[in-house]
SETILUM-589644 format. One record per atom (N, C-alpha, C): y, z, x. Coordinates in steps of 0.02 Angstrom, whole numbers, plus 50000, padded with zeros to 5 digits. Example, Ala and Ser with C-alpha at 12.3 -4.5 7.8 and 13.67 -1.06 7.14 Angstrom:
// SETILUM-589644
497165039050660;497755039050615;498355039050660;498885035450642;499475035750684;500025039450645;
// end
This chain:
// SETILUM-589644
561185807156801;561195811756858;560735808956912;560825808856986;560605807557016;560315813057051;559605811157089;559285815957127;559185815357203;559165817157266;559035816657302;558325816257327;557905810457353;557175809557360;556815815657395;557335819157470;557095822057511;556875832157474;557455831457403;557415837957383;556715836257352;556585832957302;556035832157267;555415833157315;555275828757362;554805830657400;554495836057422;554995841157412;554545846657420;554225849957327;553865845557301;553675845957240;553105851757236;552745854857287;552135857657294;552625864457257;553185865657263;553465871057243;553585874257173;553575869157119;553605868357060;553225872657008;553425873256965;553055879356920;552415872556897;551735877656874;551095875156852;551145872456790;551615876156753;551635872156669;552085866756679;552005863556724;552355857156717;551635851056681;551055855256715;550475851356717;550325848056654;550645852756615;550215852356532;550675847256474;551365847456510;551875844856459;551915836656431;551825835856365;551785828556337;552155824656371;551985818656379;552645813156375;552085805356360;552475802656355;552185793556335;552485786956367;552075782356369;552345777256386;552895769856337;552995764156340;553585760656335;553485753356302;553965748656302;554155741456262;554075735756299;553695731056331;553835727756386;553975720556337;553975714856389;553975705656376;553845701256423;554155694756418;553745690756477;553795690256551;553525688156593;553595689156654;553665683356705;553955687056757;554115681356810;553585685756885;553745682856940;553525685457002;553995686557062;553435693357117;553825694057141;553325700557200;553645700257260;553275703257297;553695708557353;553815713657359;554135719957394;553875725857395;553885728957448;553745736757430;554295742257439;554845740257419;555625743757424;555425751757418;555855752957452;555935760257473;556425761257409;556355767657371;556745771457318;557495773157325;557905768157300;558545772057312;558855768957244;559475770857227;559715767857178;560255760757179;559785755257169;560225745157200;559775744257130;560155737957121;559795733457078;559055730857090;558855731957053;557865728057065;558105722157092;557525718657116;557395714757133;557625709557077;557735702557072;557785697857011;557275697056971;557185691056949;556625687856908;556365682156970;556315685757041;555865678657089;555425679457047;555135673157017;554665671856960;554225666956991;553585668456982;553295662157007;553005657756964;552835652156963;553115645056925;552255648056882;552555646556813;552175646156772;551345644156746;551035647856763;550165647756754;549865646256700;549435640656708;548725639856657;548495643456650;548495648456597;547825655256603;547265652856574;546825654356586;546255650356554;546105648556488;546545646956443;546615646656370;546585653756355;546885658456384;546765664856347;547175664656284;547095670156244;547625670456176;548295674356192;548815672956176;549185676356212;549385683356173;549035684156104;549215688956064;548795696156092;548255695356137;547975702556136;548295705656182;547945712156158;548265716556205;547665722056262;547725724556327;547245727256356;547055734256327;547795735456273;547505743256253;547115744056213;546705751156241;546155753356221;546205756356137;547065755356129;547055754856048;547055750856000;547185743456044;547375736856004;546755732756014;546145736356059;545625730656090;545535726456050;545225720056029;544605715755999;544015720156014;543725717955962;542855718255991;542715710856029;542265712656090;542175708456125;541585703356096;541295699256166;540945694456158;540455694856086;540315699356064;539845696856006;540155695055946;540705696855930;541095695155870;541275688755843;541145683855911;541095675355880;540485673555862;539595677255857;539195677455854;538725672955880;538835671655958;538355670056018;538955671156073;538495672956119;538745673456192;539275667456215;538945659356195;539095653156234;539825653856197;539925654756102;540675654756071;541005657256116;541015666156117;541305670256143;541615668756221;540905668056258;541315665556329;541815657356329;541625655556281;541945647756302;542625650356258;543015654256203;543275656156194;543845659456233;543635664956288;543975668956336;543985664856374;543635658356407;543735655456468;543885649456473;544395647856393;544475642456381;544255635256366;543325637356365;543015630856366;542995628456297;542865620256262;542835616156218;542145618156185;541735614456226;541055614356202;540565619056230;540345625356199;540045631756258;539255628856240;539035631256305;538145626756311;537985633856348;537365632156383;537055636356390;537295640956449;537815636256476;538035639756562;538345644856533;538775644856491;539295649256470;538935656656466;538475654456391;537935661556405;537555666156445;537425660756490;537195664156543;537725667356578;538425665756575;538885667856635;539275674656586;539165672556508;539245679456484;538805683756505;538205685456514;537515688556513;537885694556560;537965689656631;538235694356672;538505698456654;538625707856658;539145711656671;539945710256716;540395707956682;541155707656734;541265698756731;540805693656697;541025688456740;541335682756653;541205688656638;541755686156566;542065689856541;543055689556520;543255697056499;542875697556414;542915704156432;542565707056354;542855705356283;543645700356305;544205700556245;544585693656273;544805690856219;545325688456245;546055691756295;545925689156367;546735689456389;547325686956381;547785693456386;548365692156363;548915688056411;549285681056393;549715679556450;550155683556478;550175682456561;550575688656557;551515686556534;551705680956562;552095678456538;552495676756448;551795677156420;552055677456347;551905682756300;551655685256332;551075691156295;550995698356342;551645702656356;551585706256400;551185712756368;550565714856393;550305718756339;550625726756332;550975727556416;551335733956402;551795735756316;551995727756302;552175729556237;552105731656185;551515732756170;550995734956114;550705740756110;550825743856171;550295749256205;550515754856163;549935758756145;550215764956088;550005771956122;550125776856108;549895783156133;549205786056156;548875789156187;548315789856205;548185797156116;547595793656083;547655799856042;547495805956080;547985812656027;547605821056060;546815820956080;546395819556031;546145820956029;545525819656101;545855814156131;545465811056199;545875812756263;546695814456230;546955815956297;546875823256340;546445822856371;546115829656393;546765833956454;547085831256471;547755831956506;548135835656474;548275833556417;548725836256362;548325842456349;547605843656325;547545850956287;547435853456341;547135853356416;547105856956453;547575864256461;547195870856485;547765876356496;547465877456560;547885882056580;547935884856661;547705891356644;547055891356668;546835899756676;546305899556758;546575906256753;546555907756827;546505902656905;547165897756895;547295895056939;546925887156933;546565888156875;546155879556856;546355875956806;546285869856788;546285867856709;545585865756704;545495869556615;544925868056597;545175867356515;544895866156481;544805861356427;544095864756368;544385867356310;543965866756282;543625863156233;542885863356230;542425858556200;542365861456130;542125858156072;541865860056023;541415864856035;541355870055994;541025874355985;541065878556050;541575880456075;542075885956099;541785886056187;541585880456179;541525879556280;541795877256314;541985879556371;542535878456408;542275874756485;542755869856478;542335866756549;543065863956607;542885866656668;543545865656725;543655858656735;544275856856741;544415850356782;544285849056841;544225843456852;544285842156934;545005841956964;545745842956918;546255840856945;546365847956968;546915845057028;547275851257060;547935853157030;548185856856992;548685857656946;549395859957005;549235860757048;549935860157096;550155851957114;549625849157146;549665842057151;550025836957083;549585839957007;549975837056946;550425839956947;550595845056945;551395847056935;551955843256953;551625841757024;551985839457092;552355831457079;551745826857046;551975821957041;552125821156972;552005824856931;552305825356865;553105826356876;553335830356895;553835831656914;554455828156941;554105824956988;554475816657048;554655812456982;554145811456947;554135806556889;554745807656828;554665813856826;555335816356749;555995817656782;555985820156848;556545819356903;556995812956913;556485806656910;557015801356940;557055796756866;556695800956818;556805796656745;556335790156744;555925788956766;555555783256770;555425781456705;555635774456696;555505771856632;554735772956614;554305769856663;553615769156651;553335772056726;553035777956727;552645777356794;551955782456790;551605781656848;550975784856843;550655784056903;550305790156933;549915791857013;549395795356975;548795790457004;548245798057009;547985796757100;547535802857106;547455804657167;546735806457146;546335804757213;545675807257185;545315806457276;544735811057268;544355811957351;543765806557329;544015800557388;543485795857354;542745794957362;542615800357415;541845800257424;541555803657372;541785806257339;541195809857272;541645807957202;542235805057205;542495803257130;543065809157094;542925814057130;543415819757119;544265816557079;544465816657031;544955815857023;545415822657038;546045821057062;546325827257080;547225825657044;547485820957029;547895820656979;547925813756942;548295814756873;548425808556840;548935811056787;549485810856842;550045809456831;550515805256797;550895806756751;551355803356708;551995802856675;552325798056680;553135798956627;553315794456610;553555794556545;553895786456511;554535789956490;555065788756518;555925790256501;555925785056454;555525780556439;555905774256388;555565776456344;554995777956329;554515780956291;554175788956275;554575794156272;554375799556295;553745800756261;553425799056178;552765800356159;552345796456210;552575790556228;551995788656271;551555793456321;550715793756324;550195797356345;549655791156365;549415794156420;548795789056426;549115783456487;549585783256504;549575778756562;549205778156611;549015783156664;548445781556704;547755777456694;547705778656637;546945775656615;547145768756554;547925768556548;547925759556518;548005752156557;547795749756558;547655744556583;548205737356570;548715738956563;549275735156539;549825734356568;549415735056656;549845734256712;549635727456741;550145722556763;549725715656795;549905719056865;548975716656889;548785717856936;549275716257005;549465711957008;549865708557046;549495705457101;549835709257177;549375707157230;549115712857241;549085717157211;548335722957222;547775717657218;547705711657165;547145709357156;547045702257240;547585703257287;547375700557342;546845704157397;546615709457353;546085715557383;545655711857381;545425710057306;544735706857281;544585701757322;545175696457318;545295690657354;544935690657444;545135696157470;545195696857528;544485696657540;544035702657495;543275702757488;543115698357499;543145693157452;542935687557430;542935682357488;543465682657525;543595677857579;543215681057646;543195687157642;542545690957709;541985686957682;541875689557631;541095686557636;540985677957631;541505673657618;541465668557642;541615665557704;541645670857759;541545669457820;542225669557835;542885671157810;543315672057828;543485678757887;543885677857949;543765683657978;544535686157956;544815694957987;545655696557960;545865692558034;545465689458094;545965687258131;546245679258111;545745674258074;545825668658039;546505667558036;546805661458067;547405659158057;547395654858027;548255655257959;548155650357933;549055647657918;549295641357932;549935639457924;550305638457872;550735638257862;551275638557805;551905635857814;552205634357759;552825632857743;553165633957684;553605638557664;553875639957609;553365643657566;553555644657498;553185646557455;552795654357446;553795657457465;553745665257458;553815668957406;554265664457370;554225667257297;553895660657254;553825656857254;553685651257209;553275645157247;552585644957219;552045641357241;552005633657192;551935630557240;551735623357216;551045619457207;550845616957194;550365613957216;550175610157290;550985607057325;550935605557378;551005609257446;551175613957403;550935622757475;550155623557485;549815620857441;549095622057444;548855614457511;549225610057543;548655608057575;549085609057627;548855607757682;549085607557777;549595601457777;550315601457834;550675599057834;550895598657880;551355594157913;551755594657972;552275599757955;552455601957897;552875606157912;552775611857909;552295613857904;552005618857922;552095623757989;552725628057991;552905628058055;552895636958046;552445642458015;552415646658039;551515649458020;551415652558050;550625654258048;550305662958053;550045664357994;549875671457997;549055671958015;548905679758041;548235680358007;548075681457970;547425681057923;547315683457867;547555691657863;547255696857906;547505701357914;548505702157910;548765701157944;549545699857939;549675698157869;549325692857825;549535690057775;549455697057716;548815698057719;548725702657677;549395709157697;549415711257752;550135715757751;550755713757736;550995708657730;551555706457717;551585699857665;550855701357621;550825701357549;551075691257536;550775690557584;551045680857592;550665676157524;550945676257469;550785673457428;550405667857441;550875661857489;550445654957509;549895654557557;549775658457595;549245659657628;548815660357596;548685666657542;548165670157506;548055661757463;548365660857431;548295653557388;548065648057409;548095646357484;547905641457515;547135642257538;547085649557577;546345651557594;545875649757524;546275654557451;545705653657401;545565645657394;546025639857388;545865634157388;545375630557432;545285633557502;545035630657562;544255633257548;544125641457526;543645643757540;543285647157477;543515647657431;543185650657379;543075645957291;542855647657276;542635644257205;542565648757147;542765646457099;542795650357029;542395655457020;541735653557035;541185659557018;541255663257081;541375662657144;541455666757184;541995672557183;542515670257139;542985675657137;542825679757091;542525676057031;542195679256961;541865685256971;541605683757029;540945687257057;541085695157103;541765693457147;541845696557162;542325703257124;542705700957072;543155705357022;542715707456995;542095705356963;541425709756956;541275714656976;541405714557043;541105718657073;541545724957089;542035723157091;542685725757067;542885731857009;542215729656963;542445731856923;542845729356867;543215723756871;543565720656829;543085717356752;543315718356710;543155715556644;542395718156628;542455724456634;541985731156634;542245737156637;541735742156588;541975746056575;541705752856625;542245758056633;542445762656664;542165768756657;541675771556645;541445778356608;541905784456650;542265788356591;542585791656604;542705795056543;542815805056565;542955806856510;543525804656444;544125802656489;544605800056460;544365790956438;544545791856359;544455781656368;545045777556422;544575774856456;544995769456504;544885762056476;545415759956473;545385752956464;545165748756508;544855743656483;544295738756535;544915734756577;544905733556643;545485729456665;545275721756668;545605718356621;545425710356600;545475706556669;545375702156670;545385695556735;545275691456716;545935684856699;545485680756668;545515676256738;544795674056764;544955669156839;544965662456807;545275659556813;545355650356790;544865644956816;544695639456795;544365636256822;544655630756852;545305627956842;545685621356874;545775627956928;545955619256961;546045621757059;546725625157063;547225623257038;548115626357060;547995633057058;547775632056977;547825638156938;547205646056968;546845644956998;546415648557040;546575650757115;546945646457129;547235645957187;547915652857180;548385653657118;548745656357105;548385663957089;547925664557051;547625669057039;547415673057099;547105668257132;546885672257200;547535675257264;548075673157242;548585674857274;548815682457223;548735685757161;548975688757134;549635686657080;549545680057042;549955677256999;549525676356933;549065679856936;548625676456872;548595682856822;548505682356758;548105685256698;547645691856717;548075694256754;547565697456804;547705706156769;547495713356738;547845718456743;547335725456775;547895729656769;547485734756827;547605743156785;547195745656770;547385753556746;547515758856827;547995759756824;548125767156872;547345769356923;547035772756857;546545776756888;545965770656930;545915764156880;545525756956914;545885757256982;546385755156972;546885754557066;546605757257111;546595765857100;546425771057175;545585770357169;545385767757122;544585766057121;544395761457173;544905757257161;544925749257200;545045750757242;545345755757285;545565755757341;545045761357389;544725764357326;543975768957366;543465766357383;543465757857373;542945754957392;542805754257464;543245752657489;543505752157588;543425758457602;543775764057569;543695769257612;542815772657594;542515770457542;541825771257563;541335767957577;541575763457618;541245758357689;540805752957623;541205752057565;541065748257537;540525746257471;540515755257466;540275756457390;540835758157332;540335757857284;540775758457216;540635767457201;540975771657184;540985778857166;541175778857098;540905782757060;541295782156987;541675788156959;542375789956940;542975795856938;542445800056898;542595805656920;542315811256905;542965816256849;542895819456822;543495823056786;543285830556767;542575832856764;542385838356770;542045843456841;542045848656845;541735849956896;541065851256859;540725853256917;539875854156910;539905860556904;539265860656830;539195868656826;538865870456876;538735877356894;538445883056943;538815881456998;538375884757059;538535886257122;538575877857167;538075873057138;538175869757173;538685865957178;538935862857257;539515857057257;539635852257228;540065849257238;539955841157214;539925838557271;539395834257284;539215832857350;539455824957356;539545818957408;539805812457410;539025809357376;539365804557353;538465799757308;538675794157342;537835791857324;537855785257368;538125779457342;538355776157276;538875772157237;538355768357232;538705761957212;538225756757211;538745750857271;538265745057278;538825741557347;539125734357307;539755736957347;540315731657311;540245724657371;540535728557453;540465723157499;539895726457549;539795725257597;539595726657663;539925732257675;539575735957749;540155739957764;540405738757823;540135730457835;540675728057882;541215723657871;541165721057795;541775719157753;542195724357739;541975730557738;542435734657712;542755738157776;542355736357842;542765740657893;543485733157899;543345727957893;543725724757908;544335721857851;544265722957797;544665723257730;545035731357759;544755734857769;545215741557790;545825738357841;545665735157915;545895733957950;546595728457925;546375727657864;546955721757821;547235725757798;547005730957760;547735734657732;548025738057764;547805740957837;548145742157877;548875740557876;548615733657893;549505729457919;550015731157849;549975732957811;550435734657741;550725739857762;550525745357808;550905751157824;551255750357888;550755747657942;551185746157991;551725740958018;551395734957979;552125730857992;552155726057922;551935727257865;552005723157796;552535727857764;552315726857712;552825728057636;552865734557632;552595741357655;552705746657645;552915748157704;553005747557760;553085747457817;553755751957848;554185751957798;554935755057798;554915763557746;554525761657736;554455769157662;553885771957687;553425771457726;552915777157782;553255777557838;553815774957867;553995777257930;554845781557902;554665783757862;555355784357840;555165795057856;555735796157902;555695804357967;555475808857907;555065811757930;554865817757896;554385817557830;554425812857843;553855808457765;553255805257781;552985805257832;552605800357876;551915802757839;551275797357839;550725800757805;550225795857887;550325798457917;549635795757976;549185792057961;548845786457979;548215781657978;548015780357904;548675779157864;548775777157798;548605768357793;548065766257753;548125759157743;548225758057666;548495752957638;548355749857567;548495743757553;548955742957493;549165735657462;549615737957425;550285735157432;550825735757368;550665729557310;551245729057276;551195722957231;551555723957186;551985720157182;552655719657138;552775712357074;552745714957029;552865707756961;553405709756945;554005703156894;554315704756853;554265703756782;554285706056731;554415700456668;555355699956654;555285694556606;556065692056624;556305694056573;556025693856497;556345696456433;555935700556396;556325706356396;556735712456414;556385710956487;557075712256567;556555713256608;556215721056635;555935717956668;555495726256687;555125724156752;555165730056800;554875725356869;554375731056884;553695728556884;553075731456909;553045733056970;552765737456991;552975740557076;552315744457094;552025743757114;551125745657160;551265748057215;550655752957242;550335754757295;549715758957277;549275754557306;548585758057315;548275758257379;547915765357405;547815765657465;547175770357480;547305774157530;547115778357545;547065780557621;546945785557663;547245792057711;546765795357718;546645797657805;546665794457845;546195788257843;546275784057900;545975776657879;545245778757919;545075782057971;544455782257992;544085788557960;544365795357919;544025799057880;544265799757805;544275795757763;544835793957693;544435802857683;545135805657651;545095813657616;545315809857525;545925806457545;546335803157469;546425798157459;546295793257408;546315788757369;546815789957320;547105784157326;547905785057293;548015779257233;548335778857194;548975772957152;549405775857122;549855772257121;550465773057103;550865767157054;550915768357009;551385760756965;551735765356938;552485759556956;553225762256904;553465754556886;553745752456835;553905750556797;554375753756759;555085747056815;555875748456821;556275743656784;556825746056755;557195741856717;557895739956781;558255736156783;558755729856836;558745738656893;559115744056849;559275748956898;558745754256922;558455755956990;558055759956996;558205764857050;557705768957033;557725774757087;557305774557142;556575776657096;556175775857171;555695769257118;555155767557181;554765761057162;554055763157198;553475757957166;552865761757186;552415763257252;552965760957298;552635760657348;552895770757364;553575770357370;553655778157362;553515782757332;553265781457296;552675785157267;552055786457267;551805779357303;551145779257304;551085784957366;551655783757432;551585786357489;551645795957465;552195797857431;552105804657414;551535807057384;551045801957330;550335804557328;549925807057381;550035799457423;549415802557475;549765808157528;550395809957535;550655815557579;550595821457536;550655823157478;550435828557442;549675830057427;549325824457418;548475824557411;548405826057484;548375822957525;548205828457568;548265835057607;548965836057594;549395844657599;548755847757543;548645848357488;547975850657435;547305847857450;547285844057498;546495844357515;546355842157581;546505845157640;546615849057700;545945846057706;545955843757804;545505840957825;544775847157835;544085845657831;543625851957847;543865852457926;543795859457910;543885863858005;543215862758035;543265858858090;542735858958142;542695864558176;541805865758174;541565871658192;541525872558277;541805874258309;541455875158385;541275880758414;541075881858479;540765886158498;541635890858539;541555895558552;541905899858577;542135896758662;542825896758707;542515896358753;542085900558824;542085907758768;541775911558812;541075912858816;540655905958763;539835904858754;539965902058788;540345897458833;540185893558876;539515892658934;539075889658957;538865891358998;538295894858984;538435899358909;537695904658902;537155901158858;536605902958875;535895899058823;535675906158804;
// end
C-alpha cells in the first residue's frame, strides 16, 4: 500500500499510544558508495555507486559496533601499545602507540568493523527491556515517565506528540530500518527517538546503535578539522571527476582540472574529491584523530539508555585517509551521536551531553556551558557550510519542497550503499533556525532497491515538527501606549 507524504505530514495529529509501541531493527552486508539527498517518493534507490575499495586500518572485519556484540576494549590484549597497535593496524606497538591510546577518542575502544566486509548492521540484536526506557515508558498526564526500582517514577524529556509523530511517518512508509531523534541543543533536552524496522519488527534500540556508517556526516569532522587548519568555507579548490569513485590521481592538481568549488559549496553539495584532496593538502592523521575526538567518536556517550560508542577507525597511509576524510572510511554514527554532532555548531561550538530525564523540583533545565569542541568562530563558519546543503546542495530540493519549508535550516546529508544483500544508508543531520538553533535533528533510513521516503525527508520533517512542539520564546515588549512615558 502506498501512502501519500503530504497526508502523513500532518503527524502532530496522531493518537499518543503510538509512543509506547515495540518494534526492532534488521540483516545488513557489504558495501559500496554513494552520495544524494533524494526527496521520498517511490523509484528505485540509487545503485551500488560504490567507491573503490579501502585500507581500513587493519581493522578485524568480524566485530561488530553493537552494544550487544562489543569486545572489551583496549585492556584485554594486556598493555595499551598491544591493544592500540592492534585497532590501528600497527606491527610492532612501542611507546607512541600507548601514549596515543592514553588519550580519550584517539584509539577505537574495539576492533572496527569493515564496512565493506563486515557490515555491522548485520549482527545488531535488540535493545534489552530492561534498558529500553522508550518501551516501558507510560503516558500519564500528558508526559512519559518511567518507573525506577523501588516504585519511583521519574518524567522524560521526550515530547510524546513529537514521538508519536515520527513514530508514525516511520510504520506508515514501512521503513526497513529507520530512526529520528530530536533534541533542544542548548541544554541536551532530548525530545524524540524515534523508530521502525519493517524488516525487523523485534528490532529496539536504533537511535542509540551505532551500526550506521557515518558516511559524509563525517565530512562535518573533516570540515572542523580543515577550519582550524587555516582552511577558510571561501577556500577554492579544483577538480576533475571523482563523484562517485576516487582515485589516487584525483588527489593531486591537474590541467584537467576544469571545475572549482568552495570549501563551503563543497561541503553542500557533498563533493567527495574536494573533501579528499583538501584532507591530503592540509591535514594529518593525528589531526583528524584529534578532531573525531573531539567529536566524540570512539568514546563513550553517558546516557540513560546504553549508546554504543561510534568507532572511527582514521588510517594512517595517505589514499586511504584522504578517503576517510571525504566520508568513505570505517567510519559509524548512532542516531542520537548524529543530532549531537550537529549541536556542536549550533552551540557556537561546544559539546552538550543528551539529557533523557527532567530535573526534579521547580527548577528549569537551564543551557550548560559544554565543554569546547571548535572555536566559536569555527563553528560560526562550519554553520555557514552546512548552510549550502539546504540552499543549493543535496537537500536543496526536499526543504524547498511548498508547504514543507523549515526556514534558516542548515546540515549534512550522507548516503552509503552495501552491495550484498543491498541496503542504501540515507542521512540528515542538522539543525533550525541557523542564527537561534531551538532543534537539533538526525534522521537515518536504511532502504532496500525500492523506497519511499529517504533521510534527508525525514530529517527535514523532524526539524518542521520539533519546532511546531518547541515554539520560538515570545519577546517581551513594552506596550505602544508606554511609549514616551518614564
Amino acid at each position: 500500500m502506498r501512502f501519500h507524504r503530504r497526508l502523513l505530514s500532518a503527524a502532530a495529529l496522531l493518537p499518543l499510544v503510538l509512543v509506547i509501541g515495540a518494534t526492532e531493527p534488521e540483516q545488513p552486508t557489504s558495501a559500496g558508495a554513494s552520495e544524494a539527498g533524494g526527496a521520498g517518493a517511490v523509484v528505485a534507490a540509487p545503485g551500488t555507486a560504490s567507491q573503490a575499495a579501502q585500507t581500513d586500518a587493519g581493522m578485524s572485519g568480524s566485530a561488530t559496533a553493537s552494544q550487544d556484540t562489543a569486545q572489551t576494549d583496549a585492556g584485554t590484549s594486556g598493555s595499551a601499545a598491544v591493544s592500540a597497535a592492534a585497532v590501528l593496524g600497527g606491527e610492532s606497538p612501542d611507546g607512541g602507540l600507548a601514549a596515543l591510546a592514553a588519550e580519550p577518542g584517539m584509539v577505537p575502544p574495539m576492533p572496527v568493523p569493515s564496512r565493506e566486509k563486515a557490515p555491522p548492521i548485520a549482527t545488531v540484536k535488540p535493545l534489552a527491556r530492561s534498558a529500553d526506557l522508550m518501551a516501558r515508558a507510560t503516558l500519564e498526564g500528558g508526559k512519559l515517565v518511567v518507573k525506577e526500582k523501588g516504585g519511583k517514577k521519574k518524567q522524560l524529556t521526550i515530547d510524546p506528540v513529537l514521538q508519536a509523530s515520527l513514530t508514525q511517518i516511520l510504520r506508515n512508509y514501512e521503513t526497513p530500518y529507520g530512526a529520528a531523534v530530536v533534541l533542544e541543543p542548548s541544554t541536551g533536552r532530548v525530545l524524540a527517538l524515534a523508530e521502525h524496522s519493517a524488516a525487523r519488527p523485534e528490532l529496539r534500540g536504533l537511535p542509540v546503535r551505532a551500526v550506521f556508517p557515518a558516511a559524509s556526516v563525517f565530512k562535518i569532522v573533516t570540515g572542523g578539522a580543515l577550519l582550524e587548519a587555516g582552511v577558510t568555507p571561501e577556500t577554492e579548490e579544483c577538480f576533475h571527476g571523482g563523484k562517485r569513485r576516487i582515485s589516487e590521481k584525483h588527489l593531486q592538481d591537474s590541467g584537467r582540472d576544469g571545475s572549482c568549488y568552495s570549501l563551503a559549496l563543497a561541503m553542500g553539495k557533498s563533493a567527495n574529491v574536494i573533501f579528499a584532496k583538501l584532507t591530503n593538502k592540509h591535514l594529518t592523521v593525528d589531526s583528524l584523530r584529534r578532531m573525531a575526538a573531539r567529536f566524540r567518536f570512539n568514546r563513550e556517550i553517558e546516557f540513560p539508555v546504553p549508546t554504543d560508542v561510534s568507532l572511527a577507525a582514521i588510517p594512517e597511509e595517505t589514499f586511504s585517509l584522504a578517503n576517510t576524510g571525504a566520508g568513505f572510511g570505517d567510519v559509524y554514527l548512532s542516531p542520537l551521536h548524529g543530532a549531537l554532532v550537529a549541536a556542536v555548531a549550533a552551540n557556537e561550538g561546544r559539546w552538550v551531553d543528551p539529557i533523557l530525564f527532567e530535573p526534579e523540583g521547580p527548577a528549569p533545565l537551564l543551557p550548560v556551558e559544554g565543554e569546547p569542541v571548535l572555536t566559536p568562530e569555527a563553528a560560526k563558519a562550519l554553520t555557514v557550510m552546512l548552510e549550502e546543503t539546504v540552499t543549493s546542495g543535496t537537500a536543496r530540493a526536499v526543504f524547498r519542497e511548498r508547504g514543507f519549508r523549515v526556514d534558516a535550516a542548515v546540515g549534512k546529508t550522507g548516503s552509503l550503499a552495501d552491495r550484498e544483500p543491498f541496503r542504501d544508508y540515507s542521512w540528515f543531520v542538522g539543525f533550525a533556525p541557523k542564527d537561534n538553533p531551538r532543534v537539533a535533528v538526525a534522521a537515518i533510513i536504511v532502504n532496500d532497491p525500492k523506497w519511499r521516503i529517504r533521510g534527508t525527508w525525514l530529517g527535514r520533517e523532524a526539524l518542521r515538527l520539533g519546532l511546531e512542539r518547541l515554539p520560538a520564546p515570545v519577546e517581551m515588549t513594552a506596550p505602544a501606549s508606554a511609549a514616551g512615558k518614564h
